[in-house]
Structures are given as C-alpha cells and as structure tokens.
N, C-alpha and C positions, 0 to 999 in steps of 0.2 A: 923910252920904253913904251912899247903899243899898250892901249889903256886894257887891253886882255890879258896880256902878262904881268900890269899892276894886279886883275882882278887872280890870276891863278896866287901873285906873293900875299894878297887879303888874305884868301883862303888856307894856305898853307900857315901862316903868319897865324890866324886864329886857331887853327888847326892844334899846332903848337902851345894857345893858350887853353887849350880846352871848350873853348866858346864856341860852341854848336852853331848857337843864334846865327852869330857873323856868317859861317861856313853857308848853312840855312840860305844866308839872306844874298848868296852870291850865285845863284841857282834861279834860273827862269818858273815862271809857273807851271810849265810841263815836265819838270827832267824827269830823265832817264838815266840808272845807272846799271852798272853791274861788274863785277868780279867774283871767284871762284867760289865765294861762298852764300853772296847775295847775286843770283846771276841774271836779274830781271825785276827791278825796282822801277815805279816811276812815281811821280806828284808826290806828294805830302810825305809818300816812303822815305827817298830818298832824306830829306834832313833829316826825318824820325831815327833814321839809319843812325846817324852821326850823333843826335842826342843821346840815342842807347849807348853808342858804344864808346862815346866819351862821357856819360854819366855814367859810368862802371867801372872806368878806368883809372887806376891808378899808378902814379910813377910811369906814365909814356913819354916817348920822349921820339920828338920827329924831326931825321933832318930830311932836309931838301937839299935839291939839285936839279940842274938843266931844266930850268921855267924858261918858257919859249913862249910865245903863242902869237900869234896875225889875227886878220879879220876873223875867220873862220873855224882856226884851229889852235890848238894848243898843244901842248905836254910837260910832265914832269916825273923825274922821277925821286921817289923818296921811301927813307928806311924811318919804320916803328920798330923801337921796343921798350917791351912793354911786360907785364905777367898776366899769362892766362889761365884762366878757370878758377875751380875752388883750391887744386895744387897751388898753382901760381907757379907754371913754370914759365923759366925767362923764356920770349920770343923776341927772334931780330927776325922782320920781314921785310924785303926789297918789292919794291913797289913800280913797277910804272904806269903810269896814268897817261890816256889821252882825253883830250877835250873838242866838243864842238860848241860854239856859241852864237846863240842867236838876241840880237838887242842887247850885248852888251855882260850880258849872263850867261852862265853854263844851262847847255840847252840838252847834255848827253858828257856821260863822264863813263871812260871804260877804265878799271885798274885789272892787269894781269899781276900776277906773283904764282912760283913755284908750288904750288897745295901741297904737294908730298914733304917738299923741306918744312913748310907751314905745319902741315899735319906731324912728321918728325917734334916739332919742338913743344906745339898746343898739347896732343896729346900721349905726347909718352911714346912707349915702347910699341904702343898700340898701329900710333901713328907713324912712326917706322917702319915696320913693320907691312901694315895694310892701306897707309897713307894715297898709294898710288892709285889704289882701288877706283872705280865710279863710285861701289856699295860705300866707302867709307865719306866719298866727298858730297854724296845725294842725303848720306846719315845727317853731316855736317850743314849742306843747305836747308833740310828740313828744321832742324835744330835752330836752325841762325833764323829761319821764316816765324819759326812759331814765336820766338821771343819778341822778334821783331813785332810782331804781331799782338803778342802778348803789352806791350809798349805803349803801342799807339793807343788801345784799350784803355788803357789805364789815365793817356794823360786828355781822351776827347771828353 
C-alpha cells in the first residue's frame, strides 16, 4: 500500500471514530479544501471544519470505498449518514473526494456530492423543492461560513 493511501484509510479510519484531531493532524500546514457547501477553506479552517462538524454530530456513521492514492494524488469515495439540524432529518450523502499531497500530508482535498439531493433530505420540503437553486445553496454556504466562523471564535 503507497504510504498516501495508508494516510487517506488514517483519515477515513478517524473519520469514523469522530476524532477530528487525527483527521486535523493528516493535512499539511496550508490545506485547502472545498465542497458544495464550504466551497473555499484553507489553514486552520479546514480541520476547524471537521471539529465543528463532528463535535455536533451524532449517530454518523461513514463508510468508505475505493482509497487509492500515489505520490501525488489520491481519491475516495464515501457515504455519511447521519441527522441534520434541529428536525433531525435522516441524511445519506455520497461523497467523492480527491486529494493532492505534498510531504506526505493532504496539501488540497475537493469533495463533490449532489446539493439538491443533499438539500432534499437536510432541509425538507424546502430543499426539494428549491434545493437546485444557487439562492438556496449561497443561503446554505453563508450559513455553513458563519458557524464555521462562529467556531473557531469560540475555541482561539
């Protein structure tokens, strides 16, 4: 196994256990990340990312598949779920991740997934409905910045 696809099963592995830290600690000093609803994260965001969103979490549950990665690149893909918001509705979301790595760490991590079927299950009838929208996914990234935001606040 290339020692980068041991570092993407750490990550996934911790992932699984809730342990931010680890996830955290598998990321270069500069990453970058992004996906549909954080779409431009970099340094200290990105784990703050994962602290928030696995210190809030409860009952997720993540599997994995197809970890690959060489010197320079990686991939996987994997399903969460999990319950969102103050409803708590159930969310199954497919995930694929890529990676690039520099020194041995994630140096840039992209994950795509579906927003509208996202949005369908997070928010309801709403997200059904208007899910497709930009208005409703810019609603959504502003939402996801401020807490984010709100977070790292809290814990400098």
């Amino acid at each position: 196994m290339h020692p980068n696809e041991g570092l993407l099963h750490r990550f996934y592995d911790a992932f699984a256990r809730l342990d931010a830290d680890t996830m955290g600690a598998c990321y270069g000093p500069l990453p970058h990340f992004s996906d549909p609803a954080f779409p431009d994260l970099s340094g200290p965001e990105v784990a703050g990312m994962w602290a928030m969103l696995l210190g809030r979490s409860s009952g997720i549950r993540i599997d994995v598949s197809g970890v690959s990665a060489d010197d320079h690149k990686g991939q996987a893909a994997w399903v969460a779920h999990y319950a969102f918001g103050p409803a708590q509705r159930p969310v199954v979301n497919r995930v694929h991740s890529t990676f690039e790595f520099v020194g041995g760490l994630i140096a840039r991590q992209q994950d795509t997934f579906n927003f509208h079927a996202w949005a369908a299950q997070a928010l309801g009838w709403k997200g059904r409905l208007l899910g497709w929208t930009p208005l409703v996914q810019g609603a959504a990234q502003k939402q996801a910045a401020a807490g984010l935001k709100e977070f790292l606040a809290k814990r400098a």
